[in-house]
N, C-alpha and C positions, 0 to 999 in steps of 0.2 A: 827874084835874084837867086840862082842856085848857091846852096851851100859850098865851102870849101872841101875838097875831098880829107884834109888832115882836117877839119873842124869836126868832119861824121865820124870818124875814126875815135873819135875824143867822147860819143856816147856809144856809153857799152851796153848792150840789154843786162837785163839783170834777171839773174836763175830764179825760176821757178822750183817754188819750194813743192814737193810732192805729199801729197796729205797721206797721212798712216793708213796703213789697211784695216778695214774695220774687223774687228774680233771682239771676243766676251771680256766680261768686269771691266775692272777699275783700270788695268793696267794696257790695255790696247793699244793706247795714244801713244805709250811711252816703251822705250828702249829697254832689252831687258839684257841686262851685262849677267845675271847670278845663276839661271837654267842649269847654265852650263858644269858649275861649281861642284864637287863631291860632299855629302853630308857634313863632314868633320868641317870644311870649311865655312858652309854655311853658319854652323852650329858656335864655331867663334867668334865669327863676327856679330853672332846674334847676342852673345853673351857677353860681348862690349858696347852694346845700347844702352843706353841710360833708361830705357822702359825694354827691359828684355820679356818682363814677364806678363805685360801687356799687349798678346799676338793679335795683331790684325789678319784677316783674311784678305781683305781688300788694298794688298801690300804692291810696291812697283814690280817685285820678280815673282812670275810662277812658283818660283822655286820656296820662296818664304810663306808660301798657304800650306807647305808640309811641315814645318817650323812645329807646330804642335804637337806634332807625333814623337818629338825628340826630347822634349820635357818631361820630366817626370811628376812637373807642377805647374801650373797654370793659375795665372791670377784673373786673367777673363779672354775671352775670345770673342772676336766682333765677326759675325756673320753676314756680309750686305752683299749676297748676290748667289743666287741658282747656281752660277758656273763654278763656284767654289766650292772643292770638296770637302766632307765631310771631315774634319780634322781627327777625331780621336775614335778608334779603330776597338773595338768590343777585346778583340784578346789583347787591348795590353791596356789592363787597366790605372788610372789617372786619377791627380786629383783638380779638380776644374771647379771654380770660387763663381766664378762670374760667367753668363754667356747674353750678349748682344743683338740682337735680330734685327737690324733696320736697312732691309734690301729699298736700293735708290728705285727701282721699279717693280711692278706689281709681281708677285710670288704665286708659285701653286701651289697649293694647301698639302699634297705631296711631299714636294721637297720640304716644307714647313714641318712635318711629322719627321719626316726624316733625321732632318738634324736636331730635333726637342728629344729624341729617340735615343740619339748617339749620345746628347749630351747627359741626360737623366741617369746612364748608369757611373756616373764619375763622380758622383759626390756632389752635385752644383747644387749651388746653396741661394742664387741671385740668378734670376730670367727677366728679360727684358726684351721687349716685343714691340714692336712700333712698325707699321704696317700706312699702304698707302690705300690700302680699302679694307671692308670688313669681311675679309678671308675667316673661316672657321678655325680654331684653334684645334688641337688634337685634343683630345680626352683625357691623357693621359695627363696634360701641362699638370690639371691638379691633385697627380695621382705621385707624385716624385716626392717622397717621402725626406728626402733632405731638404726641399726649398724654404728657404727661411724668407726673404724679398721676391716679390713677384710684382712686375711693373707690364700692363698691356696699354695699348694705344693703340687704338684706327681693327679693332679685330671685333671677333665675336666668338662669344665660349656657347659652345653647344651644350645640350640636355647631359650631363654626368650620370653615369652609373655608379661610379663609386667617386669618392672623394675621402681621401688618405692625407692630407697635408697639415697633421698636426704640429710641424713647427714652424710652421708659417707665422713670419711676424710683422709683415709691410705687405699691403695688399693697394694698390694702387689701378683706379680701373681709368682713364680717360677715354672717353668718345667710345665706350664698347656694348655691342649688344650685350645684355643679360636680364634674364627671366629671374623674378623673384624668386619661385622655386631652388632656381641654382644657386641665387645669394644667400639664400637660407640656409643652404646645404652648406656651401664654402663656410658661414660664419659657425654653423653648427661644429661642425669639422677643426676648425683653425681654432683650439680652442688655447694657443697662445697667441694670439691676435692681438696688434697694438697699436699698432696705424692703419687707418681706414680714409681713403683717396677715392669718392665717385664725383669725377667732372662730366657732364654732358652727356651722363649715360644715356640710353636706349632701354628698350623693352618696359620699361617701369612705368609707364603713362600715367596708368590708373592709380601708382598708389606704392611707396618704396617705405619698405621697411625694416631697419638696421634695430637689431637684437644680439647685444656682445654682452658676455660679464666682465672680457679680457681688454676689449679697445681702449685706449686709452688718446688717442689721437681720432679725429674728423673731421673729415673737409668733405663739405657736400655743396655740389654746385651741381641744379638739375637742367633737364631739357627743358626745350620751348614749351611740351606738352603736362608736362609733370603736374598732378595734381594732387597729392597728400604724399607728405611727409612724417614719418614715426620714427622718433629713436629711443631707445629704452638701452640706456649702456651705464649702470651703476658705478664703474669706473672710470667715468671719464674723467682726462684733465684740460684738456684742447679741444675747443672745438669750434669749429665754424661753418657758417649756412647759410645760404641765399636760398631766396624764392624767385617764383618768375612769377609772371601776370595773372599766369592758370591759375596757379599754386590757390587750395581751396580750405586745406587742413594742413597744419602746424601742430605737432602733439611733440614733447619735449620729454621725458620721465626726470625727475628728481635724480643728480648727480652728486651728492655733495662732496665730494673732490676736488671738481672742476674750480681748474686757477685762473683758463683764460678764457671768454667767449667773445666772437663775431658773428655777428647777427645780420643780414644784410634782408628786412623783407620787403621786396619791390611791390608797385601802388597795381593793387589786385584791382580787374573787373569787375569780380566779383563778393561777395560776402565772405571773409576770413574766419573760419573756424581756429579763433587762434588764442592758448594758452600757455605761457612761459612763466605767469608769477610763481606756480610752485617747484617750477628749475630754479626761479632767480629765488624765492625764499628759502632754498637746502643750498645754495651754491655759498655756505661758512668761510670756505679760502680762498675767496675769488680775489684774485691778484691785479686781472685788465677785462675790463667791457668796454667794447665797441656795439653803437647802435647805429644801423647806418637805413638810409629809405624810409619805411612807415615802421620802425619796430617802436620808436617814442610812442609817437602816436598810440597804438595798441596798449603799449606797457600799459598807459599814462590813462585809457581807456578798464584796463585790469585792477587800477590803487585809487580810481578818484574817489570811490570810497573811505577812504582814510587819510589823518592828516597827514601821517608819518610813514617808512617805509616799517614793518614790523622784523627788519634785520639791519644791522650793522656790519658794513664788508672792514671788519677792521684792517686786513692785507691789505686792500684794494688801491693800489698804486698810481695807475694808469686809466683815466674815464674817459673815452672818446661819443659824442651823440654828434645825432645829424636829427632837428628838427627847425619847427615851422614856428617862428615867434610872432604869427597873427593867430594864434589857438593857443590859447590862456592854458590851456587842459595839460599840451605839451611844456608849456614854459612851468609851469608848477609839479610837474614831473623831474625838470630839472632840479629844480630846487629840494626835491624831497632827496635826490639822489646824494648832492653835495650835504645834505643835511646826513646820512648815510654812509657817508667816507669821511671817519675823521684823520687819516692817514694818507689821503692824495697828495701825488705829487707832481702830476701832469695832465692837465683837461683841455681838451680838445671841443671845441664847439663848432661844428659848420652849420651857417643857415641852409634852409631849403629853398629850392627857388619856386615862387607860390606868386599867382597874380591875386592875390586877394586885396584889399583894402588893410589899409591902417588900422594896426589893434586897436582893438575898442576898451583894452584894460592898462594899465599902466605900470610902471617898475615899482611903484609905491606900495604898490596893494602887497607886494610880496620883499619885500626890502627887507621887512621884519623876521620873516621866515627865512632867508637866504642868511640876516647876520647871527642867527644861532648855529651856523656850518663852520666850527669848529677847525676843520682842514684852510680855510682863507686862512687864518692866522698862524697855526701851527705847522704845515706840511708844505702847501705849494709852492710848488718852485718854477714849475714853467705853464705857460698860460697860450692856446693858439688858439685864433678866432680866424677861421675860413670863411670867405662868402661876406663880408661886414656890409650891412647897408644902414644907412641912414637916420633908420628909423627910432621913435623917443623911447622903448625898451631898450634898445640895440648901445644906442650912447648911453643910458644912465647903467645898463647891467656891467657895459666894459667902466667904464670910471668908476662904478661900486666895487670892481674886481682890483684895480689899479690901487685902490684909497685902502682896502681892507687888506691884502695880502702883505704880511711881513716881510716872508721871508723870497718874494718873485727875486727871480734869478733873470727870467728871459720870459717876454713876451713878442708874440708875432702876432700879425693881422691882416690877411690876404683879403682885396679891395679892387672892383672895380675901377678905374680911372675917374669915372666920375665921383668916388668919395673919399677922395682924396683929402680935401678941404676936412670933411669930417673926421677923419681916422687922425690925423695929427692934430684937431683939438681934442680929441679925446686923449691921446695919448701926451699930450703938453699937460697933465697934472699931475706926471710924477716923469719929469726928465730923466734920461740915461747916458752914464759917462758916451756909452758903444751905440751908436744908430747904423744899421745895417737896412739896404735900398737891393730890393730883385727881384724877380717874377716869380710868382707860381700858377700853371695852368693857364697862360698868356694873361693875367692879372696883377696888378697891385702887390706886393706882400713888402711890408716896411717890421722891423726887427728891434727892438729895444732889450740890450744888457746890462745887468744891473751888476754890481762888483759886492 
């Protein structure tokens, strides 16, 4: 049956929308009303932004990538793209705080020089580099004598000739190639250095080695290939370290400064050349230790010789361990530690996950050694037990904790489903007004408040 001729008339095609013409940056897709605009006007509108001094390059009008040429101050400039000129112009000199490099697509090491070029003679005090492969850097990057922060990601610093960056004070490397040699150079050089950042670096296979008397921050996370680790930094206060599987050598130098340690060493293939007791026996104002992976293990393999630890972290606030409560070695490592901190106020225990068999020693053998730890009675205040399983250490160490601490404020208990049954008889010998019910890590975690 044919349509009525007034029923066709009642659908209307509908317009096709015509896609933009392709062109360079950020702004192609989009309409640009400002081109057209004279300086002055640009220039007030820009100075009734609420982030005036914050110039993007990658802005909706062409006209706003000149924007920097008009300032006489600059608080950072974001450079993400080739097509974007170079904002700040050699005769007319600026003062520039901050400058941003994170082009959305791959760069030529060219224009890369180019603008580290322009911006180097303005006073810039903070670079920031983030790249979507490992482009070479210029040579120069650590030859600018003002940078005080220096942040690279996804790049690679070639062989330096000179290295000039004495007031460099945040050195941040992620994911970048660098040759010993050169780290040497850079830390020799920076000799007000205070933060030290290597994630994932490269070139270091064999063997990385951080030597500062100024660092006082570090975070070291290596590659898959990494095989020895040395740090020698008499000042440190912060630090934190993982290993990987390679990982063959662990050499620590005596810090005694150092407030906070993180320790994370993953379960080696091979035989661990590994010494930390003479960090941990200089480390007098350690405020927080965290052990996480095999570092118990080890320690606990370093003091079985003695009954007691031969230091008292009297600061020591904050105890986080990750061990194996079927290795008696590890479980009375703990105990020498809480014997150790008479001033804790928050201990953190995660089991490890081990197929092994049922301890073959008992919470009794060491019940006596655990109730001369001074910190149950007088300091703790928050108690968390990740991982709880079942086992007849596992229930009598938590109800020995529950009976002996005065002053618990809050206890948690992250738990499988299936131990469920268990973790609420243990915690039914000392009720809490507050019972709090949630997950953590797709498990179990039940929360007791005490007033």
């Amino acid at each position: 049956m044919a349509r009525p001729p007034a029923a066709a008339n009642l659908k209307r095609k509908r317009k096709r929308r015509r896609r933009p013409k392709a062109g360079k940056g950020a702004a192609a897709d989009l309409p640009d009303f400002f081109s057209n605009l004279p300086d002055d006007v640009v220039l007030a509108i820009a100075n009734r932004l609420p982030t005036r001094l914050a110039v993007t390059l990658s802005v909706l009008a062409r006209r706003y990538r000149h924007l920097p040429s008009l300032y006489s101050h600059l608080d950072s400039v974001r450079f993400s793209g080739p097509a974007s000129p170079v904002p700040l112009p050699a005769s007319q000199p600026k003062l520039l705080r901050r400058l941003d490099i994170a082009p959305p697509k791959p760069i030529k090491p060219s224009a890369l020089r180019h603008v580290i070029n322009a911006a180097a003679n303005h006073g810039l005090s903070e670079l920031a580099v983030r790249l979507h492969r490992r482009v070479c850097l210029p040579k120069n990057v650590f030859a600018i004598r003002s940078l005080a922060v220096l942040s690279l990601n996804t790049c690679s610093v070639p062989p330096l000739s000179a290295v000039t960056c004495a007031r460099l004070r945040t050195l941040k490397l992620h994911r970048v190639y660098i040759k010993q040699v050169v780290l040497t150079a850079i830390l020799a050089a920076a000799t007000g250095l205070q933060t030290l950042e290597m994630v994932h670096c490269t070139g270091l296979d064999a063997g990385c080695t951080v030597e500062s008397l100024t660092v006082r921050s570090f975070l070291f996370m290596p590659n898959v290939e990494q095989r020895e680790v040395t740090l020698r930094a008499p000042g440190l206060r912060t630090i934190t370290l993982h290993t990987r599987s390679k990982t063959q050598k662990v050499h620590l130098e005596p810090s005694p400064d150092v407030s906070k340690v993180y320790l994370h060493v993953a379960k080696s293939q091979e035989k661990v050349l590994f010494r930390m007791r003479p960090f941990l026996d200089a480390a007098t104002g350690l405020a927080s230790l965290t052990l996480r992976g095999c570092a118990v293990k080890l320690l606990a393999g370093e003091y079985k010789d003695i009954v007691k630890l031969p230091i008292t972290f009297e600061g020591l606030r904050i105890l986080s361990v990750s061990l194996n409560f079927s290795r008696e070695s590890e479980a009375v490592f703990l105990v020498k530690l809480l014997q150790s901190c008479p001033s804790l106020q928050q201990l953190t225990v995660s089991a490890a996950e081990n197929k092994m068999t049922e301890a073959s020693f008992s919470f009794a053998d060491h019940k006596k050694m655990l109730a001369k730890a001074s910190c149950l009675t007088n300091s703790l205040l928050k108690i968390k037990f990740l991982g709880f399983k079942s086992g007849e250490y596992e229930k009598d160490l938590l109800v020995f904790l529950l009976n002996r601490t005065n002053k618990l404020k809050k206890i948690g208990v992250q738990f499988p489903a299936s131990e469920e049954t268990a973790v609420k008889w243990a915690l039914s010998v000392r009720p809490a007004p507050i019972e709090r019910r949630s997950t953590m890590f797709n498990k179990g975690y039940l929360q007791l408040e005490y007033t």
